[in-house]
N, CA, C and O atoms as a CHARMM CRD file, in Angstrom:
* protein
*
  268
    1    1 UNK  N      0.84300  -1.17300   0.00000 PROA 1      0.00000
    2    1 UNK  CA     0.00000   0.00000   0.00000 PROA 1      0.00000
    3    1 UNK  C      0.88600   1.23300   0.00000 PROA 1      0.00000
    4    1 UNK  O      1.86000   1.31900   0.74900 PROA 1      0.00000
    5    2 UNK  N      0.53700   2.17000  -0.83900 PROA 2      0.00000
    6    2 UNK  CA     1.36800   3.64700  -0.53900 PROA 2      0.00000
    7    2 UNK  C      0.10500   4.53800  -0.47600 PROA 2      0.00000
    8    2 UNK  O     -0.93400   4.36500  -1.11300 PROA 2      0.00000
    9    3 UNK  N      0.36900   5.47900   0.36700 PROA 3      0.00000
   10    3 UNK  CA    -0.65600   6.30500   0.63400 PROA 3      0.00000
   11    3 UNK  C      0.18400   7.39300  -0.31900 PROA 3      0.00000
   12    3 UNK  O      1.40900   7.50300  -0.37200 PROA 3      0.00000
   13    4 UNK  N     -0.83900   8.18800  -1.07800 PROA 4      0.00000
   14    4 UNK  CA    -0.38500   9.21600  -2.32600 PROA 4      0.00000
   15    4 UNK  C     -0.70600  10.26700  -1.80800 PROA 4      0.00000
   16    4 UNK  O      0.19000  11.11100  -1.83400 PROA 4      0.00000
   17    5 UNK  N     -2.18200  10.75000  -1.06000 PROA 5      0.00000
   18    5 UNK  CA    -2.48600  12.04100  -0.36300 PROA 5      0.00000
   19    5 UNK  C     -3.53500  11.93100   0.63800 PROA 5      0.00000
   20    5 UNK  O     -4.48900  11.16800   0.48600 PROA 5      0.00000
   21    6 UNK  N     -3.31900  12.97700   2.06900 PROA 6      0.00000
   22    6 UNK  CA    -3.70900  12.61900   3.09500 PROA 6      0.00000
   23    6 UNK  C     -4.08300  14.73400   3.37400 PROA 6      0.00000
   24    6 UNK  O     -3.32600  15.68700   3.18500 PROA 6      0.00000
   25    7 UNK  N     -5.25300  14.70000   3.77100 PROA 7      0.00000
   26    7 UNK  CA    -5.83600  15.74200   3.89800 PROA 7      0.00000
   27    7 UNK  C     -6.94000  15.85200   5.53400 PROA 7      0.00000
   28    7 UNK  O     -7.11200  15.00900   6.41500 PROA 7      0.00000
   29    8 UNK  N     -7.29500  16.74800   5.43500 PROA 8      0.00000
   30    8 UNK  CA    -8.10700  17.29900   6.69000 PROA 8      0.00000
   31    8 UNK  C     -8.74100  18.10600   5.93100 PROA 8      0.00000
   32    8 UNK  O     -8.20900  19.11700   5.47500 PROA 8      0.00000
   33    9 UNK  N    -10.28400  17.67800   5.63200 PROA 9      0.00000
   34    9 UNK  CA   -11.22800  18.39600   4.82700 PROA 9      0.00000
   35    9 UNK  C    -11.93100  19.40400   5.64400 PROA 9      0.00000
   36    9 UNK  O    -11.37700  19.82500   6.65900 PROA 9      0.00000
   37   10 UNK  N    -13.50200  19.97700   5.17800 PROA 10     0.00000
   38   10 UNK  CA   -13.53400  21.18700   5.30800 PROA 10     0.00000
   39   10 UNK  C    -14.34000  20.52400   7.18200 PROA 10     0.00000
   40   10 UNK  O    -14.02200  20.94500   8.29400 PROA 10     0.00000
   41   11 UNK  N    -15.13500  19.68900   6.92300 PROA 11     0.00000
   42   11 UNK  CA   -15.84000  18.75500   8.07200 PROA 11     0.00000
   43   11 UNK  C    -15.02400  18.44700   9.27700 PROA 11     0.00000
   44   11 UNK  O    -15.65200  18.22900  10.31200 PROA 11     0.00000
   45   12 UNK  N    -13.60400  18.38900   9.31200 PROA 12     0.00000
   46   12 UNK  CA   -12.52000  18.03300  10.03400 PROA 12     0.00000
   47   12 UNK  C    -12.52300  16.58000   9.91600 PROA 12     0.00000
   48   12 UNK  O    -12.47000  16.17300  11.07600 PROA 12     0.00000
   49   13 UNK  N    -12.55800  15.52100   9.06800 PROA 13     0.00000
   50   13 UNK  CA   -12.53900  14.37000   8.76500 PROA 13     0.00000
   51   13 UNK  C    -11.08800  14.53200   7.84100 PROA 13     0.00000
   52   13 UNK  O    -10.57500  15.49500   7.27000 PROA 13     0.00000
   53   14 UNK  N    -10.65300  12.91600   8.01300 PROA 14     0.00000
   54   14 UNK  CA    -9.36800  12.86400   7.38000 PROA 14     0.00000
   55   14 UNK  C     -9.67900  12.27900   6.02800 PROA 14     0.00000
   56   14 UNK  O    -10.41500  11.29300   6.00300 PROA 14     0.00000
   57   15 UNK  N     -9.13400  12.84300   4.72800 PROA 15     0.00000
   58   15 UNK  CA    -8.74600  12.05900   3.47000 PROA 15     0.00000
   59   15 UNK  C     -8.25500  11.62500   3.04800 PROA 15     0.00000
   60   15 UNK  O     -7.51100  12.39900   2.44600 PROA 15     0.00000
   61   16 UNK  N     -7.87300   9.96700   2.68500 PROA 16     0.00000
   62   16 UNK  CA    -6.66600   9.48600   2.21000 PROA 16     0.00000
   63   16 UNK  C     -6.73000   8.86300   1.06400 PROA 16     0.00000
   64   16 UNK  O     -7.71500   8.15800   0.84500 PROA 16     0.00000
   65   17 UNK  N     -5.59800   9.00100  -0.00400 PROA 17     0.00000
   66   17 UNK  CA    -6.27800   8.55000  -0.94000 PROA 17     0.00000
   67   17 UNK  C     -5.03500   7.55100  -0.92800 PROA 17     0.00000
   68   17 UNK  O     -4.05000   7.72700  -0.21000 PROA 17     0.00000
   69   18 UNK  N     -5.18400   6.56000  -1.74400 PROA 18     0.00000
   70   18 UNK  CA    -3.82600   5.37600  -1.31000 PROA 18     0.00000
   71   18 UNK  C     -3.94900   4.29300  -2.84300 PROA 18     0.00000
   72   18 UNK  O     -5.04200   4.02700  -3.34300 PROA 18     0.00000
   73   19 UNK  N     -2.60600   3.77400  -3.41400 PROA 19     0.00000
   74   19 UNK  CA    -2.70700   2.72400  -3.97900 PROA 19     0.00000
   75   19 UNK  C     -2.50900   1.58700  -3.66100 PROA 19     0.00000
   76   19 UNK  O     -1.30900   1.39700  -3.45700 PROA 19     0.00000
   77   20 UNK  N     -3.45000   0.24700  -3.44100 PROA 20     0.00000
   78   20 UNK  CA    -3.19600  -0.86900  -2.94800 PROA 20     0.00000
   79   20 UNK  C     -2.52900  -1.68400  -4.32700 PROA 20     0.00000
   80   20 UNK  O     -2.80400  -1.56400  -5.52100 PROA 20     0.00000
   81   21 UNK  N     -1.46900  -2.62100  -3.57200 PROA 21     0.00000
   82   21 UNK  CA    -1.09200  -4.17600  -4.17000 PROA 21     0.00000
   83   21 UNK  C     -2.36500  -4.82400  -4.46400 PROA 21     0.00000
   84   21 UNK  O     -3.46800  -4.49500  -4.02900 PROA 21     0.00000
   85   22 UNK  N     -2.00600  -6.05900  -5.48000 PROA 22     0.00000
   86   22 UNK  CA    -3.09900  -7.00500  -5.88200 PROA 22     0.00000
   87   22 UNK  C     -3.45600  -7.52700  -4.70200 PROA 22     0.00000
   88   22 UNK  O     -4.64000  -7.41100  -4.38700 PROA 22     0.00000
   89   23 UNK  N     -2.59400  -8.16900  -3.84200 PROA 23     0.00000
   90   23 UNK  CA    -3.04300  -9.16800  -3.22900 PROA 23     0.00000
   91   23 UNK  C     -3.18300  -8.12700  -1.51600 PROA 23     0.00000
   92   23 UNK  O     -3.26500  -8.95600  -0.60900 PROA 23     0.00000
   93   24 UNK  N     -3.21300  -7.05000  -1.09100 PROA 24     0.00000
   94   24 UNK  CA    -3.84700  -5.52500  -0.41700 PROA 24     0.00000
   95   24 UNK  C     -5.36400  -5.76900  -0.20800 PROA 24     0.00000
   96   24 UNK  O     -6.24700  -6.06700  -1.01200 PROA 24     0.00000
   97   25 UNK  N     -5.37900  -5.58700   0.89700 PROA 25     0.00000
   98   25 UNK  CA    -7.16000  -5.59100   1.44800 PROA 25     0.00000
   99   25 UNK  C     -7.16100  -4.16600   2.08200 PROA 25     0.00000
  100   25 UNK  O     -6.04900  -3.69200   2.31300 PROA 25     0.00000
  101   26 UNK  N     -8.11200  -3.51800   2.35200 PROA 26     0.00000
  102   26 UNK  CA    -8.01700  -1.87200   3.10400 PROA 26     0.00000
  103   26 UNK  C     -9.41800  -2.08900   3.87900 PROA 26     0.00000
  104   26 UNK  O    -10.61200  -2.22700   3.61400 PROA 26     0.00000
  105   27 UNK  N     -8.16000  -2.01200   5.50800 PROA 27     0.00000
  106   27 UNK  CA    -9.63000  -2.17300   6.67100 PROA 27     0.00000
  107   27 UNK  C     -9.54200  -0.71800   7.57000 PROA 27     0.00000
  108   27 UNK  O     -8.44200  -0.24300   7.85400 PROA 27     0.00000
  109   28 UNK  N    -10.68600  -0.13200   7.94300 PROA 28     0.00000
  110   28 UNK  CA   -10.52700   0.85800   8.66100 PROA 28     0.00000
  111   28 UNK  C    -10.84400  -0.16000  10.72900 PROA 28     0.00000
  112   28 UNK  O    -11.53900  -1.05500  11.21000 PROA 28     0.00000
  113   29 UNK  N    -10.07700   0.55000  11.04300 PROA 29     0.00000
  114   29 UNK  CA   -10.30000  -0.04300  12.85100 PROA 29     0.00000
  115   29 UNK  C    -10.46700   1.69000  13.27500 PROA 29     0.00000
  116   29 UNK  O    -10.10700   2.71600  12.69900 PROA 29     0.00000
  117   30 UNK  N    -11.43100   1.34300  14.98600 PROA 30     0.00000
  118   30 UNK  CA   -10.96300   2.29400  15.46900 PROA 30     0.00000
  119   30 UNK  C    -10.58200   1.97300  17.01000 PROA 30     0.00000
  120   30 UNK  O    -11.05800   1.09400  17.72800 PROA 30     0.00000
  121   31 UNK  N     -9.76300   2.76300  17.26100 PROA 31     0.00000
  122   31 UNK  CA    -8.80300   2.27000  18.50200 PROA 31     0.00000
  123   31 UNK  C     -9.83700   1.95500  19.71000 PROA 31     0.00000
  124   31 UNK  O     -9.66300   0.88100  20.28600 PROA 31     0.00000
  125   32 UNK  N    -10.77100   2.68600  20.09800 PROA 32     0.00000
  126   32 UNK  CA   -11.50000   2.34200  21.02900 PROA 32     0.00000
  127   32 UNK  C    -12.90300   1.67300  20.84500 PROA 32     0.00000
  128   32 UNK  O    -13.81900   2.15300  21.51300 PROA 32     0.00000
  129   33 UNK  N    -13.19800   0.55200  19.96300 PROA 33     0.00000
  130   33 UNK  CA   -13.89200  -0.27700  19.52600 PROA 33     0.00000
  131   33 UNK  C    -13.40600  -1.98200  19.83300 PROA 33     0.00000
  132   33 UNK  O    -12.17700  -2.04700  19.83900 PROA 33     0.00000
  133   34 UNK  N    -13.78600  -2.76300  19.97600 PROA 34     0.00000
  134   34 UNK  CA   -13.78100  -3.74100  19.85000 PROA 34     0.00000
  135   34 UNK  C    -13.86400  -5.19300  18.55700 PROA 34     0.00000
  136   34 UNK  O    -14.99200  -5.59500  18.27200 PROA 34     0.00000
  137   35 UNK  N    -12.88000  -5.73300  18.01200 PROA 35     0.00000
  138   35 UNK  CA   -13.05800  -6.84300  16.53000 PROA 35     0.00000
  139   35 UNK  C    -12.95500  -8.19100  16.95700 PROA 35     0.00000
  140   35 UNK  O    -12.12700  -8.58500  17.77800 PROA 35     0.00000
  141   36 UNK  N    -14.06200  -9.10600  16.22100 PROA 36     0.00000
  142   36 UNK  CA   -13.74800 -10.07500  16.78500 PROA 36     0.00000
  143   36 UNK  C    -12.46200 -10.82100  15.26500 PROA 36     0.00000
  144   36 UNK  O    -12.08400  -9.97100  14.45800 PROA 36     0.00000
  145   37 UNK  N    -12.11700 -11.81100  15.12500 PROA 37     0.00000
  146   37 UNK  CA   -11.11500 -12.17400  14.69400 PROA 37     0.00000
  147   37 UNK  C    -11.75000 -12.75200  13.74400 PROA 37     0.00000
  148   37 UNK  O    -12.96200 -12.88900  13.90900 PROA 37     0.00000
  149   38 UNK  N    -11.04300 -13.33300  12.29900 PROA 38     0.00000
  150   38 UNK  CA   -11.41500 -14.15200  11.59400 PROA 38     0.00000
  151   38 UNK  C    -11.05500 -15.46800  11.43100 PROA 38     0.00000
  152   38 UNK  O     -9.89400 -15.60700  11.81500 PROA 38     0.00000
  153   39 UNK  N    -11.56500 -16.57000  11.00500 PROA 39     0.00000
  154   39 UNK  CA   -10.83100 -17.55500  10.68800 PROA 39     0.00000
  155   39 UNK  C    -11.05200 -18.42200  11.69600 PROA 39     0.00000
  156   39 UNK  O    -11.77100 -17.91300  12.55600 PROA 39     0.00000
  157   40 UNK  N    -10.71100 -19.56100  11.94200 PROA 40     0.00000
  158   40 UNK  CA   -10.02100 -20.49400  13.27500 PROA 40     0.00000
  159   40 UNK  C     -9.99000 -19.87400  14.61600 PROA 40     0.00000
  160   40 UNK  O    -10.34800 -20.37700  15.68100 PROA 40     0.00000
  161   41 UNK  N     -9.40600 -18.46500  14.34600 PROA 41     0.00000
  162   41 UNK  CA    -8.89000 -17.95000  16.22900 PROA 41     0.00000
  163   41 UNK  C    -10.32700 -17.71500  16.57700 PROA 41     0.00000
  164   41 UNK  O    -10.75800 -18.53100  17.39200 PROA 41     0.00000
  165   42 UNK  N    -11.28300 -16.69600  16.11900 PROA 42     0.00000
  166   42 UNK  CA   -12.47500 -16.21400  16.63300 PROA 42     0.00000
  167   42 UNK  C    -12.38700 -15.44700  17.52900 PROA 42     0.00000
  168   42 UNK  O    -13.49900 -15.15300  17.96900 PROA 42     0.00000
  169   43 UNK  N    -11.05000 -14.65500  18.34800 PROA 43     0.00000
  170   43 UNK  CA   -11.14600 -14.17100  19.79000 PROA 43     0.00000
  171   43 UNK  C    -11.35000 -12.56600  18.95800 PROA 43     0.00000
  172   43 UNK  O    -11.24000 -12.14000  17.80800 PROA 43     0.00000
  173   44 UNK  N    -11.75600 -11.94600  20.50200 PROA 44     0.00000
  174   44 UNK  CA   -12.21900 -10.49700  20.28800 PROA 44     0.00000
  175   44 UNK  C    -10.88800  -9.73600  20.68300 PROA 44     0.00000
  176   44 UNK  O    -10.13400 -10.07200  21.59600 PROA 44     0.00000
  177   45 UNK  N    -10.70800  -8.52300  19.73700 PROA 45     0.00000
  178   45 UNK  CA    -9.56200  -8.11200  20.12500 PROA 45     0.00000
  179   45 UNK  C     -9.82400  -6.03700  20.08600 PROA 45     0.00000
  180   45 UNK  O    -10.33900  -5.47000  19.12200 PROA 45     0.00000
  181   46 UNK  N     -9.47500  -5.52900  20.96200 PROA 46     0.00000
  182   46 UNK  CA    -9.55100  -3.94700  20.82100 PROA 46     0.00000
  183   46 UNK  C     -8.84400  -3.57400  19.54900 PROA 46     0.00000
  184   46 UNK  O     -7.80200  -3.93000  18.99900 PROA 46     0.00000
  185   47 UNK  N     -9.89900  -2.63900  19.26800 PROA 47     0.00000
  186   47 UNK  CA    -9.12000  -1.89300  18.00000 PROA 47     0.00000
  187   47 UNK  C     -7.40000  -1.41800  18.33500 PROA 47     0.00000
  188   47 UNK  O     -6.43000  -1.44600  17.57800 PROA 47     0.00000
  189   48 UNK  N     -7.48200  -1.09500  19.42400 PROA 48     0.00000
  190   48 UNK  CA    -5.53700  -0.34600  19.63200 PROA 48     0.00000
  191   48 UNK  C     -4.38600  -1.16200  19.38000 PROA 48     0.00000
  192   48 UNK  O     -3.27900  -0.92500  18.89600 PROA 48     0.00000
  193   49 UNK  N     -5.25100  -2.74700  20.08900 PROA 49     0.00000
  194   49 UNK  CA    -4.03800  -3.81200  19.45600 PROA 49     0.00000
  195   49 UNK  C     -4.29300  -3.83800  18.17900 PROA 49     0.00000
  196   49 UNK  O     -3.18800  -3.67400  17.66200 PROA 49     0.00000
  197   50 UNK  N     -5.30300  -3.97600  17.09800 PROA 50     0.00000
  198   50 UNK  CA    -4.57000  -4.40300  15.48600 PROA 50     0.00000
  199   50 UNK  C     -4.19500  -2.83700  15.00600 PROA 50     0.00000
  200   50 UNK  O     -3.57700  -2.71900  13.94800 PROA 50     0.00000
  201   51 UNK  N     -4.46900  -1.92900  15.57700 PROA 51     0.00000
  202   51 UNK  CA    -3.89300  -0.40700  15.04700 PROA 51     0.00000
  203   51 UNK  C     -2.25000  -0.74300  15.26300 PROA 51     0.00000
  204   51 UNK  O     -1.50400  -0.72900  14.28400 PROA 51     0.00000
  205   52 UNK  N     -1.58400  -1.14000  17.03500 PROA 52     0.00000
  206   52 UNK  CA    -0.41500  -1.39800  16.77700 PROA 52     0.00000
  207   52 UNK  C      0.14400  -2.47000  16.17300 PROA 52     0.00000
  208   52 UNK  O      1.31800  -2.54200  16.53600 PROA 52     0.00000
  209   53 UNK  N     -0.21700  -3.56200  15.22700 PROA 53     0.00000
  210   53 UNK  CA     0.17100  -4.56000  15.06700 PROA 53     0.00000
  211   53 UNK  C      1.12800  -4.10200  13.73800 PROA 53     0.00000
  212   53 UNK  O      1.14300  -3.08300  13.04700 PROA 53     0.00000
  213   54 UNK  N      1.75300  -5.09800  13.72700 PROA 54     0.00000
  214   54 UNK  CA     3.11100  -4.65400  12.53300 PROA 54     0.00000
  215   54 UNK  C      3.03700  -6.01800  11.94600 PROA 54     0.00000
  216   54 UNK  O      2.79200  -7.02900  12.60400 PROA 54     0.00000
  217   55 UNK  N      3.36600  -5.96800  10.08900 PROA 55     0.00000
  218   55 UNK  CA     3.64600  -6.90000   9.07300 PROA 55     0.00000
  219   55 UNK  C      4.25000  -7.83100   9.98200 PROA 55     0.00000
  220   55 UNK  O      4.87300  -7.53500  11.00100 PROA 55     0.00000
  221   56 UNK  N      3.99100  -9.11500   9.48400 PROA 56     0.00000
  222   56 UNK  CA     5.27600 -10.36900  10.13300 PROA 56     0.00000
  223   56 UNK  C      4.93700 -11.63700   9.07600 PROA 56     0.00000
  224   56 UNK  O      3.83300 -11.99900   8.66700 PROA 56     0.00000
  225   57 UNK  N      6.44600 -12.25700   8.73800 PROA 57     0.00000
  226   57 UNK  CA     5.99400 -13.34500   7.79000 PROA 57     0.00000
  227   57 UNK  C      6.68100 -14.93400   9.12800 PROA 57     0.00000
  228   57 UNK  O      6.82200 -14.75400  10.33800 PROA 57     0.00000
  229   58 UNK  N      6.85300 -15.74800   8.69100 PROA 58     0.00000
  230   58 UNK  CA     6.95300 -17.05300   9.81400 PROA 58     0.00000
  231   58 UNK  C      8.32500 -17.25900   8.68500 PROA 58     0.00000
  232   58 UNK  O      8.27600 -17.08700   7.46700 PROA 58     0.00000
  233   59 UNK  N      9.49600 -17.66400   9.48200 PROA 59     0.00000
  234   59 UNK  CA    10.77500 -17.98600   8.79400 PROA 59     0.00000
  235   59 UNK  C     11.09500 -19.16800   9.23600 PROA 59     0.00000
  236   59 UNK  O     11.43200 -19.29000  10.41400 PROA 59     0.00000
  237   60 UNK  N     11.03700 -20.66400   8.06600 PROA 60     0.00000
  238   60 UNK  CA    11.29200 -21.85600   8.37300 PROA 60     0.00000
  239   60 UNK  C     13.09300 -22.31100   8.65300 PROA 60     0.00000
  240   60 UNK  O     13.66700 -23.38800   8.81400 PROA 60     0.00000
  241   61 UNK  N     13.65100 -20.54700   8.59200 PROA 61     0.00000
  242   61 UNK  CA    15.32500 -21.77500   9.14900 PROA 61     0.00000
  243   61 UNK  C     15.03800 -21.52700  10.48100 PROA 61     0.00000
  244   61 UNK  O     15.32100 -22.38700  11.31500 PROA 61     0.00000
  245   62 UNK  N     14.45600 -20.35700  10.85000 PROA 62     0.00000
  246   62 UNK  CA    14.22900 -20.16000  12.26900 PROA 62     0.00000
  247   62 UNK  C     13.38200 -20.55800  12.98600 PROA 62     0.00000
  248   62 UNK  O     13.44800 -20.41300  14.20700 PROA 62     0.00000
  249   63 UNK  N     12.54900 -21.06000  12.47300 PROA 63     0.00000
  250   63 UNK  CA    10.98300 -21.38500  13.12900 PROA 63     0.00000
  251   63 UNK  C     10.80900 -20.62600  13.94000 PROA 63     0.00000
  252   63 UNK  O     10.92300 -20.97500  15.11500 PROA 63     0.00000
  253   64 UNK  N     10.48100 -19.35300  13.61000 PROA 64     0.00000
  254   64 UNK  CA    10.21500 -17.84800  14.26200 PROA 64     0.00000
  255   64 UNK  C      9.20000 -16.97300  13.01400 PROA 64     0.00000
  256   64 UNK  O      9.18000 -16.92900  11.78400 PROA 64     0.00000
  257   65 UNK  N      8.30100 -16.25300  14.31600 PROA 65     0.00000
  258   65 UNK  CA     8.17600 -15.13700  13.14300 PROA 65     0.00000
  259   65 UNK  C      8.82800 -14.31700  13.33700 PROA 65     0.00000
  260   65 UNK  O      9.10600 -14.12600  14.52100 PROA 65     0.00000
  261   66 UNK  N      9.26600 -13.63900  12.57500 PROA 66     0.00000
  262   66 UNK  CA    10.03900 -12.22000  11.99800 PROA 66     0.00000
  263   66 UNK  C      9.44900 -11.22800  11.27300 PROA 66     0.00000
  264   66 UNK  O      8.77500 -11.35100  10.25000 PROA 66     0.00000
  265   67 UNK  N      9.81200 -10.00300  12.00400 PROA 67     0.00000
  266   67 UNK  CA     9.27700  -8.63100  11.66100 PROA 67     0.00000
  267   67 UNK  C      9.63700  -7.94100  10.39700 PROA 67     0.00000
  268   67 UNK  O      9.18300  -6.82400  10.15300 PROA 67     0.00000
């Protein structure tokens, strides 16, 4: 994802305009809300944790994930 332009309109709402990758999904969270999870896990999680969450792929020499 690259964000191209980011504004504060006339409403005081933010504008962003952004180009996603093919394989790029675009989710809005908000920090003091509550998500429940998808998939298998199902647990509920506050918006502030997936706001701080950072990219990570799983590395098989390490059997670690890595940032």
């Amino acid at each position: 994802m690259k964000i191209l332009r980011e504004r504060i309109n006339k409403q005081g709402k933010r504008e962003v305009t952004v180009v996603l990758e093919d394989e790029d999904h675009l989710m809005c969270f908000s920090e003091d809300r509550h998500y429940r999870l998808g998939g298998q896990v199902n647990d509920i999680m506050g918006g502030h944790v997936i706001v701080e969450s950072e990219c990570t792929y799983w590395c098989s020499i390490e059997q670690a994930w890595v940032a």
